[in-house]
C-alpha positions as CSV (number, residue, x, y, z in Angstrom):
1,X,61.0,36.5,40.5
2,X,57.3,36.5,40.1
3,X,55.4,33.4,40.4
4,X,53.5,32.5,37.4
5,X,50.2,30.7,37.1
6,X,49.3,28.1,34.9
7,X,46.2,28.4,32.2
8,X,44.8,25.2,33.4
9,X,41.1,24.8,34.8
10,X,40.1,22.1,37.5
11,X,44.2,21.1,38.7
12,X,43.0,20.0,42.1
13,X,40.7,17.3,40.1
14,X,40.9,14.4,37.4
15,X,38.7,14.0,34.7
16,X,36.7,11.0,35.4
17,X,33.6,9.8,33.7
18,X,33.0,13.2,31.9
19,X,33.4,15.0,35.2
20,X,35.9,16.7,37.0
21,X,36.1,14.6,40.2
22,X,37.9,14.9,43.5
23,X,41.1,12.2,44.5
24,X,40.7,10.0,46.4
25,X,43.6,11.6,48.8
26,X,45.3,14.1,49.2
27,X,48.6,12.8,47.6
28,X,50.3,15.8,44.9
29,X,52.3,16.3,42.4
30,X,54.4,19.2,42.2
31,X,55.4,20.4,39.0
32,X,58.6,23.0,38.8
33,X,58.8,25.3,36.2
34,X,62.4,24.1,33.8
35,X,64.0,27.7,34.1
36,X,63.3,29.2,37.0
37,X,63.2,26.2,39.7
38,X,60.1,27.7,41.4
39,X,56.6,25.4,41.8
40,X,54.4,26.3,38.8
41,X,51.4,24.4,39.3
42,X,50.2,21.2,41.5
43,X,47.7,18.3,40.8
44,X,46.6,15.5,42.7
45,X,48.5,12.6,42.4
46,X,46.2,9.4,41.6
47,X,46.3,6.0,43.8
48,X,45.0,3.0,42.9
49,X,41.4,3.8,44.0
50,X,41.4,6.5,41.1
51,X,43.1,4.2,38.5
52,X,40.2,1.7,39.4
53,X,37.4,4.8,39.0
54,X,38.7,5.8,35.4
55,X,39.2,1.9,34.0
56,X,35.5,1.9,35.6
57,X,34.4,4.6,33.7
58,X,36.0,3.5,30.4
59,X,34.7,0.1,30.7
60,X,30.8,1.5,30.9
61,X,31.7,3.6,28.0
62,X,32.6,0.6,25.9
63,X,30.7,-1.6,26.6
64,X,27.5,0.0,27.8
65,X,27.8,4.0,25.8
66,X,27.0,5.3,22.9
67,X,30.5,5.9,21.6
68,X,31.5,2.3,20.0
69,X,28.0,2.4,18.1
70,X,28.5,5.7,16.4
71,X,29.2,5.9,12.6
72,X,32.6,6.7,12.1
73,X,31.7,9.8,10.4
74,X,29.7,10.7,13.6
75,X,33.2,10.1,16.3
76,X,34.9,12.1,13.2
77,X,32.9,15.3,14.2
78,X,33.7,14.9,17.5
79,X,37.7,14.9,16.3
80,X,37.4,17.7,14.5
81,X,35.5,19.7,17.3
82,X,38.4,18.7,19.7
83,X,41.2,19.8,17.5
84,X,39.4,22.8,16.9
85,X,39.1,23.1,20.9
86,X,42.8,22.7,21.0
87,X,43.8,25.3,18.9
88,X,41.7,27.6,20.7
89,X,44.2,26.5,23.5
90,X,47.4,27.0,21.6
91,X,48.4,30.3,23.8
92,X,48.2,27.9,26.9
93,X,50.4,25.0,25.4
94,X,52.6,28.1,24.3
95,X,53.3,28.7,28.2
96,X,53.3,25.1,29.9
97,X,55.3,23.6,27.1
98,X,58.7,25.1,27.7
99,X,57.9,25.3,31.6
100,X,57.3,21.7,31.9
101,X,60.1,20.4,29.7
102,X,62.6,23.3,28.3
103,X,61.3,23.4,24.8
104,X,61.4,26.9,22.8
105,X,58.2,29.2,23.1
106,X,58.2,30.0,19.4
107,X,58.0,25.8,18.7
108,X,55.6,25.3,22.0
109,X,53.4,28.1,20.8
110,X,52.4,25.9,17.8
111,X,51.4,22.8,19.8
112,X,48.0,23.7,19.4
113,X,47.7,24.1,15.7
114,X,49.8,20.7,15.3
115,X,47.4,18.6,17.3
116,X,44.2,20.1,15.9
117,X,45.9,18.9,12.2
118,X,46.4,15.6,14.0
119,X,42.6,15.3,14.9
120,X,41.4,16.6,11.5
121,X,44.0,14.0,9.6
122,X,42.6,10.9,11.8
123,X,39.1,12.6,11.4
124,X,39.6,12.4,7.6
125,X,40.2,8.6,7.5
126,X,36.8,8.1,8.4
127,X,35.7,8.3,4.8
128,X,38.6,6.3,3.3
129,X,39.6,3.9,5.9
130,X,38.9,0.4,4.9
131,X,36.6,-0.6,7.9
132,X,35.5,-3.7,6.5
133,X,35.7,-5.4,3.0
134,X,34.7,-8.7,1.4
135,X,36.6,-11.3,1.4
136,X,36.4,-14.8,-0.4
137,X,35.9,-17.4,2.3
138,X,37.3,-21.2,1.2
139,X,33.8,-22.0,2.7
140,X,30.7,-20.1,2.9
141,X,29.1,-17.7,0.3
142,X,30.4,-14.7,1.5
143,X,33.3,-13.6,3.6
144,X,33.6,-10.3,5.4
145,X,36.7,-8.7,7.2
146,X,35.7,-6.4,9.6
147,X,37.7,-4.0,11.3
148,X,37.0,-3.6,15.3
149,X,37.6,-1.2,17.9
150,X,39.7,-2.9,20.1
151,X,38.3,-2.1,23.4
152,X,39.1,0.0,26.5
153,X,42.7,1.5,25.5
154,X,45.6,3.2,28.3
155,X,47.9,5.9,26.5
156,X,51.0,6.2,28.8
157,X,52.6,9.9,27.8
158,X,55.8,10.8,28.4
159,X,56.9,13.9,29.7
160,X,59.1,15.5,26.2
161,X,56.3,16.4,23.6
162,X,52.9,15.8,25.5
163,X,50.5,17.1,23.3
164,X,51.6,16.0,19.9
165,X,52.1,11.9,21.3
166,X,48.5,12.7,23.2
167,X,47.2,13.5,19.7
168,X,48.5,10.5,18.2
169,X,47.7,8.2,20.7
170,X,43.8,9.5,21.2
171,X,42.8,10.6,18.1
172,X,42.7,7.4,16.0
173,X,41.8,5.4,19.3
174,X,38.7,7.2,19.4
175,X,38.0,7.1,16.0
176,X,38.2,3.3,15.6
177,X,35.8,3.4,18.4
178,X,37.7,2.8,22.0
179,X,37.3,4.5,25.0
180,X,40.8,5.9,26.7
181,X,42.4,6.4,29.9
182,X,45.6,9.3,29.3
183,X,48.2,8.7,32.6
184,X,49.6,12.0,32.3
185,X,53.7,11.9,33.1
186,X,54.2,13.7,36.5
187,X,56.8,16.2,35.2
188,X,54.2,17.5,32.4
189,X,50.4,17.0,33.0
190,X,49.6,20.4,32.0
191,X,48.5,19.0,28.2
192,X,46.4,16.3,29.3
193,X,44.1,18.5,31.7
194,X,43.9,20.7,28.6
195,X,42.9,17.9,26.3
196,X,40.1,17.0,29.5
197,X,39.0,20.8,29.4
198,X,38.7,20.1,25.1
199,X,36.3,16.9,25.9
200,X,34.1,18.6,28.3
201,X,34.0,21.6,26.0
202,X,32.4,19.7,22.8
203,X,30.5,16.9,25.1
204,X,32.0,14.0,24.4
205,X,30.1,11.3,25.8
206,X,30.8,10.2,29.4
207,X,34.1,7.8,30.3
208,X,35.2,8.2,26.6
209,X,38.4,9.5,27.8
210,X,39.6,9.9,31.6
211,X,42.5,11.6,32.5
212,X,44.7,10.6,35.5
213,X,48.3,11.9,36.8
214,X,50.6,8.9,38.5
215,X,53.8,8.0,39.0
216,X,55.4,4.7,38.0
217,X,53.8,2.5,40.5
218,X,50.2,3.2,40.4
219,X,50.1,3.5,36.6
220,X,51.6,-0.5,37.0
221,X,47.9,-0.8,37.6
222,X,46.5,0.6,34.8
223,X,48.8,-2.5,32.8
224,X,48.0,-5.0,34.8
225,X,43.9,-4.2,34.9
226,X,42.2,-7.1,32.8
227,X,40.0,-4.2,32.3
228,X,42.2,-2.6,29.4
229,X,42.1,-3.9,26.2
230,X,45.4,-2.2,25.2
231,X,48.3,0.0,26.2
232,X,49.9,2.4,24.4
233,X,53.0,3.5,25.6
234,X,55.7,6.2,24.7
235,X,58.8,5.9,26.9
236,X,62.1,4.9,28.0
237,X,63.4,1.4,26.6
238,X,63.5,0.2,30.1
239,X,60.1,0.9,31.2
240,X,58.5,-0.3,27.9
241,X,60.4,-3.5,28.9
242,X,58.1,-3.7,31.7
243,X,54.9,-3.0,29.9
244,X,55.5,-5.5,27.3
245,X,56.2,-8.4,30.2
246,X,52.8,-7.5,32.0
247,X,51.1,-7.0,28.7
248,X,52.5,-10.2,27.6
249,X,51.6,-12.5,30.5
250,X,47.9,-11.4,30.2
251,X,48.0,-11.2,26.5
252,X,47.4,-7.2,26.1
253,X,47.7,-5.7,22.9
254,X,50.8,-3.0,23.1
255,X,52.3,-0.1,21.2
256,X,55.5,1.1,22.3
257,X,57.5,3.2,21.2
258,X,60.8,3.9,23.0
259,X,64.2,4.8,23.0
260,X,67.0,5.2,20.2
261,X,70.7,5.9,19.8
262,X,70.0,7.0,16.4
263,X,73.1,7.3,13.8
264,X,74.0,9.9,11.2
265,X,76.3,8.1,8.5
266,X,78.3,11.0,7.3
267,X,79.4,10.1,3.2
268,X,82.4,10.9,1.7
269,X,81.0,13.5,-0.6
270,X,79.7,16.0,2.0
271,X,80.4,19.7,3.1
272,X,81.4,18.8,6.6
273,X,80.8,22.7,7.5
274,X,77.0,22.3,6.6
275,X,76.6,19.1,7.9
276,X,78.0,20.2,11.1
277,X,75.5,23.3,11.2
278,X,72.2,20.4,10.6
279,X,73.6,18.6,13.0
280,X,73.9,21.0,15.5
281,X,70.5,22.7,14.8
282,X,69.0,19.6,15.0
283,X,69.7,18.5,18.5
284,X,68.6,22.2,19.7
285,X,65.3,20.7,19.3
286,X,63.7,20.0,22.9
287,X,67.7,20.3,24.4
288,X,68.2,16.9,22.9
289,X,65.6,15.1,24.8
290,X,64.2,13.9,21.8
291,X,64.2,10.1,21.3
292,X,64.9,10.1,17.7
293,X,68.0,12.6,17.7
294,X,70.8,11.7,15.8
295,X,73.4,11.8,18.6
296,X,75.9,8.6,16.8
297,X,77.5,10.7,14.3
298,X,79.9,8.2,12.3
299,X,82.1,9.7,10.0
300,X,85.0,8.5,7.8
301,X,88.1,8.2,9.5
302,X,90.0,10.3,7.5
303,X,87.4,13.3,7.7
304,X,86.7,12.6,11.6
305,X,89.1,15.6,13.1
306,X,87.3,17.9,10.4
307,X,83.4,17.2,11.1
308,X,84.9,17.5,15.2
309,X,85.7,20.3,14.6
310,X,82.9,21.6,13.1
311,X,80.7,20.4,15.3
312,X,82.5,21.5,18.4
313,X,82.6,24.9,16.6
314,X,78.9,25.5,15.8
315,X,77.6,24.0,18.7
316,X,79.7,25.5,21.4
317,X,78.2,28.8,19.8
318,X,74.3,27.8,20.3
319,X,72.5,30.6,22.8
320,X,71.6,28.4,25.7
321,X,68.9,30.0,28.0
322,X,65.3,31.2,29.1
323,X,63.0,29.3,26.3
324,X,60.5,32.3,26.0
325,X,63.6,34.5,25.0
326,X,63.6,35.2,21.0
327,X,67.7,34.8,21.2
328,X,67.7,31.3,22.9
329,X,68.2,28.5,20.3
330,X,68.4,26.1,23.2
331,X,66.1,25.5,26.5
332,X,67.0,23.7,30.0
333,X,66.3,20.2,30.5
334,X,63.0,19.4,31.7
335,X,64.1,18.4,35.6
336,X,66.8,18.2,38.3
337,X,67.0,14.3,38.2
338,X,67.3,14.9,33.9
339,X,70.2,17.5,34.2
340,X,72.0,15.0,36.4
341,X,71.8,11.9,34.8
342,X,73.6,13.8,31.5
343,X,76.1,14.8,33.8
344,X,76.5,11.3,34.7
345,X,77.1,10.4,30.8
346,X,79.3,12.7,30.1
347,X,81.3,12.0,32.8
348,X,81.7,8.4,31.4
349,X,82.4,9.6,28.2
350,X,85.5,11.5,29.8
351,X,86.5,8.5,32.0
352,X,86.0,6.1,29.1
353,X,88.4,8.2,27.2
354,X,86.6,9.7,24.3
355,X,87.6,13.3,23.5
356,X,85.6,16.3,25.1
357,X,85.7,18.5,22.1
358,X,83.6,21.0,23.6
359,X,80.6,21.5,26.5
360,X,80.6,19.3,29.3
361,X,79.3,21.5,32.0
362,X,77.0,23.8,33.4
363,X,76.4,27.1,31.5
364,X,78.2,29.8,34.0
365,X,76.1,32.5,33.2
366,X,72.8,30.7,34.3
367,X,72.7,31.3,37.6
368,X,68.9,28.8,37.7
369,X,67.4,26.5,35.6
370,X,68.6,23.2,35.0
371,X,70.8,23.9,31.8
372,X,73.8,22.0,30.1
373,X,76.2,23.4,27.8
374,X,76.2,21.7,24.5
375,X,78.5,18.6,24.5
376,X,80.6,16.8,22.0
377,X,82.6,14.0,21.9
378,X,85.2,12.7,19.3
379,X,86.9,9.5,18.6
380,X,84.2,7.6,20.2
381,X,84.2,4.0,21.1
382,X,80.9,2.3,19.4
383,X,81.2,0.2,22.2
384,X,81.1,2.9,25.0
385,X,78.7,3.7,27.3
386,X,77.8,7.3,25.4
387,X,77.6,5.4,22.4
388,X,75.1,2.7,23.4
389,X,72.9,4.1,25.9
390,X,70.4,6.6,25.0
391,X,71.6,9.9,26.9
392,X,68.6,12.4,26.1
393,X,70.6,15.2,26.2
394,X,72.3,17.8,23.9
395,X,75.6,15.7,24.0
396,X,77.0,14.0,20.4
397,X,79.4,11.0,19.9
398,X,81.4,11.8,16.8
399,X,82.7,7.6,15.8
400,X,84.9,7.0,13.0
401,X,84.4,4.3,10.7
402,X,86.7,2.7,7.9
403,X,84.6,2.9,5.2
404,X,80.5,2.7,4.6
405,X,80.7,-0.7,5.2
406,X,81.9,-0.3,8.3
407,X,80.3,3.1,9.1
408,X,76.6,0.8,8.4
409,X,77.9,-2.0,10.8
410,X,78.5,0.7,13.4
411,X,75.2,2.0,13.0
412,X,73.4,-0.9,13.3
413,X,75.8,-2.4,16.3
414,X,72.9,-1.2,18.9
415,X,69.9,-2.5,20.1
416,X,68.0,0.6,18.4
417,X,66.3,0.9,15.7
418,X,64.4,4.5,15.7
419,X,65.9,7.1,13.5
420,X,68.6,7.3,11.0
421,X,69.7,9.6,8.8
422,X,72.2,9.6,5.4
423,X,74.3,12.4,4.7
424,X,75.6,12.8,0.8
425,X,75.1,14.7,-1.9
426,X,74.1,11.2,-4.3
427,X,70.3,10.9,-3.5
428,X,71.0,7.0,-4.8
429,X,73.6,6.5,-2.4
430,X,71.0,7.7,0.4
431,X,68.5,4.8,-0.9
432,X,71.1,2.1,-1.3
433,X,73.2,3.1,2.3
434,X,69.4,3.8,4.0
435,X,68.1,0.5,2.9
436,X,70.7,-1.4,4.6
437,X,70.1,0.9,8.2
438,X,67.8,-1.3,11.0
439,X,65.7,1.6,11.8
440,X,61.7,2.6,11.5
441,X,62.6,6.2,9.7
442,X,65.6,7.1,7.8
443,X,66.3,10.7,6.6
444,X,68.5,12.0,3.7
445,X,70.7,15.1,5.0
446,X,69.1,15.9,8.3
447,X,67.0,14.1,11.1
448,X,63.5,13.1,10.1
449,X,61.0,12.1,11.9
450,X,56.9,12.2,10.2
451,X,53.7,10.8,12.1
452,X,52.3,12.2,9.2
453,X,53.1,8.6,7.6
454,X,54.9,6.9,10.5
455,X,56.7,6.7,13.3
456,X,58.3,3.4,15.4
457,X,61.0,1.4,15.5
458,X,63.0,-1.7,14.8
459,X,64.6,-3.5,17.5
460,X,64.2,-2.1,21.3
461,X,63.0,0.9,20.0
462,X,59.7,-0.5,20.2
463,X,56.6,-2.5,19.3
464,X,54.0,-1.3,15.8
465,X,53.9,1.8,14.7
466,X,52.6,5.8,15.1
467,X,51.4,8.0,12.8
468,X,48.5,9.2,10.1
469,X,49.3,6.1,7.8
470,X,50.3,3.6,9.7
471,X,49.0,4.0,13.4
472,X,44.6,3.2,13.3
473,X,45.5,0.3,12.1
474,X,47.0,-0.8,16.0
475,X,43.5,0.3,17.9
476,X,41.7,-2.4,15.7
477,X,40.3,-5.9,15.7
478,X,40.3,-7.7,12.6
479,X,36.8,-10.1,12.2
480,X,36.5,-12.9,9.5
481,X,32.6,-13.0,9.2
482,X,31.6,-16.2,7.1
483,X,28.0,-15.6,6.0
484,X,25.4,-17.6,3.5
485,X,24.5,-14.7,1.7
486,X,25.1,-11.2,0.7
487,X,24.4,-9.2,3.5
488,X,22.5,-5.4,3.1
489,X,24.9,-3.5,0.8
490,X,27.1,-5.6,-1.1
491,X,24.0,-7.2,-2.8
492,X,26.2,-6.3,-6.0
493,X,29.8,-7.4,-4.6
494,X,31.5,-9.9,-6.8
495,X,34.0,-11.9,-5.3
């Protein structure tokens, strides 16, 4: 098996300052390709001496650059030239994509084009964005909120879908006007050197973004510097736990979005064959390690031994295997430590009683990679283990409820709140039943998820929100300015 190179410029490096500079040891990363289990590509590991350098750098460029004291319209060019820098990368996301996480080639070979409409969307809002407006003051002539960057902003990426949270994390914090730190994840840096690569290509101006690889410890620091305005974070429910204590005990301003048991309510009134083929399709996606899946799938009672079977029916036949292959509908997991920790759930779900309807191993024809068969489990316990704890894995809990009063109970009995979805033919019934769902997105008759408008969640799914609509508003600083007098264009403003 040949080894096979990854499309990256400067790995041995970070991207400090607006320049590729060395570590400050020799610590690595390695990162292993999903399928094959051989070493695809290496990069230097940072330590708290290189954690210090890029807060540093971001710190100048706020305070002391250029960058907070361009137009908007001015950082919007530079948006647009780094989407447009992206794209031209979209072959190379194509390839690290599936190696670093198990994704599908022919959805990894479009990462490019999706995060060059993500800069171009948050480059758009330059023109329509309500940066400031007058205000009536209860004292003063003339009142003016203004709308701030909010400073010197760390984006914590996860490893699943690098560049798509990268572009929603970066774009609209550089067009409110911050300067950024991106802590790459250690299993997938690949996105975030190509992001660097985009900023030195259309010379953005020095320490507006740094880029940085660390594990869990040294990017600690990066929370805890009194040097960073804000930390965005997309992760696991636990760590955001952490983030939100440090952030909280120095008063930070957080975004997090993280985990999610999400439920589909199944109606009364579907075809259980269909909704057993959305289902299944759905959690193909990323081989399940998606945080908004619908993996809670509660179903009338009476109707719960048909959609098991359904489900067990068209998922046991999804193609499992090499993610650049046109057959596979379904990728490895991203690591070693992933694969086993769904083992570990499923074997609670067997010990716990639930019913193995189909999956629950290795695939025997896959002699490398770290691949799981697609699981399902009937006659779940809501109060199981596999119920409650997000697995992120291909693996369904089918749970039968009495009635939709008690299949909405069940799905809000969690501390989630990310995803939900509706499944019945009455498009009322979805808006009545999805109203009464806990959760930051609900879909009608398959998964949805849009940071086109927004994405977050309710509960311990996280803090604010993502997206085109709803997520500038979180790198910003409101200001009440009380003035006695009509400053230089709004001469005319009536309030």
């Amino acid at each position: 098996m040949s080894q096979v190179t990854a499309p990256i410029s400067h790995a041995d490096r970070f991207y400090i300052g607006g320049q590729w500079v060395a570590p400050s040891s020799d610590a690595q990363i390695n990162v292993i390709d999903s399928d094959t289990e051989q070493l695809y590509f290496t990069v230097p590991e940072a330590q708290a001496a290189d954690i210090d350098r890029a807060v540093t750098a971001a710190k100048e460029a706020f305070d002391n650059g250029p960058w907070r004291w361009l137009s908007h319209q001015q950082r919007a060019d530079y948006l647009r030239a780094l989407g447009a820098e992206l794209q031209k990368r979209a072959d190379a996301i194509g390839q690290i994509w599936p190696r670093e996480a198990g994704v599908l080639h022919r959805i990894a070979q479009y990462g490019g084009a999706g995060a060059g409409q993500t800069f171009n969307a948050f480059a758009a809002l330059a023109d329509t964005y309500q940066w400031e407006e007058p205000a009536k003051p209860s004292a003063g002539q003339f009142g003016l909120l203004v709308r701030e960057p909010v400073g010197v902003v760390g984006a914590i990426i996860p490893w699943n879908g690098p560049m798509g949270l990268i572009s929603n994390k970066v774009a609209p914090a550089l067009l409110a006007g911050c300067t950024v730190i991106l802590k790459n994840s250690p299993e997938a840096p690949g996105e975030g050197y190509l992001l660097a690569e985009a900023a030195e290509a259309v010379g953005l101006p020095a320490g507006v973004l740094n880029v940085v690889t660390a594990d869990r410890e040294v990017s600690e620091l990066l929370v805890r510097d009194p040097r960073v305005d804000k930390i965005t974070f997309t992760g696991s429910t636990a760590a955001g736990r952490r983030i939100a204590s440090i952030c909280g005990e120095r008063i930070a301003r957080c975004t997090l979005e993280l985990g999610g048991k999400s439920a589909a309510v199944i109606l009364d009134d579907v075809d259980i064959e269909a909704t057993a083929r959305t289902l299944s399709a759905a959690e193909c996606m990323l081989s399940g390690q998606v945080c908004s899946s619908l993996t809670r799938i509660v179903v009338p009672r009476a109707r719960h031994d048909q959609l098991l079977e359904a489900l067990a029916a068209t998922f046991s036949q999804v193609r499992v295997g090499d993610p650049f292959s046109e057959d596979t509908q379904m990728g490895p997991l991203a690591a070693e430590r992933q694969r086993t920790r769904v083992e570990g759930y499923i074997a609670k779900g067997i010990e716990g009683g639930a019913t193995l309807a189909t999956g629950g191993g290795r695939p025997k024809d896959l002699e490398h990679g770290w691949y799981i068969e697609p699981t399902v489990f009937g006659n779940v316990d809501n109060h199981s283990v596999i119920a409650q704890e997000e697995i992120f894995g291909p693996v369904l809990s089918v749970i039968p409820a009495a009635d939709e009063d008690d299949a909405v109970r069940i799905a809000n009995d969690t501390i989630y709140g990310l995803n939900a979805s509706v499944f019945t033919n009455d498009v009322n019934r979805a808006r009545q039943v999805g109203g009464r769902l806990r959760s930051g997105t609900v879909g009608h008759n398959a998964m949805r998820t849009d940071f086109g408008v927004s994405f977050g969640g309710y509960k311990q799914s996280g803090i604010g929100r993502e997206g085109i609509h709803e997520g500038l508003q979180y790198f910003l600083e409101t200001k009440f300015m009380v003035l006695e007098g009509k400053p230089e264009g709004y001469e005319n403003t009536a309030l």
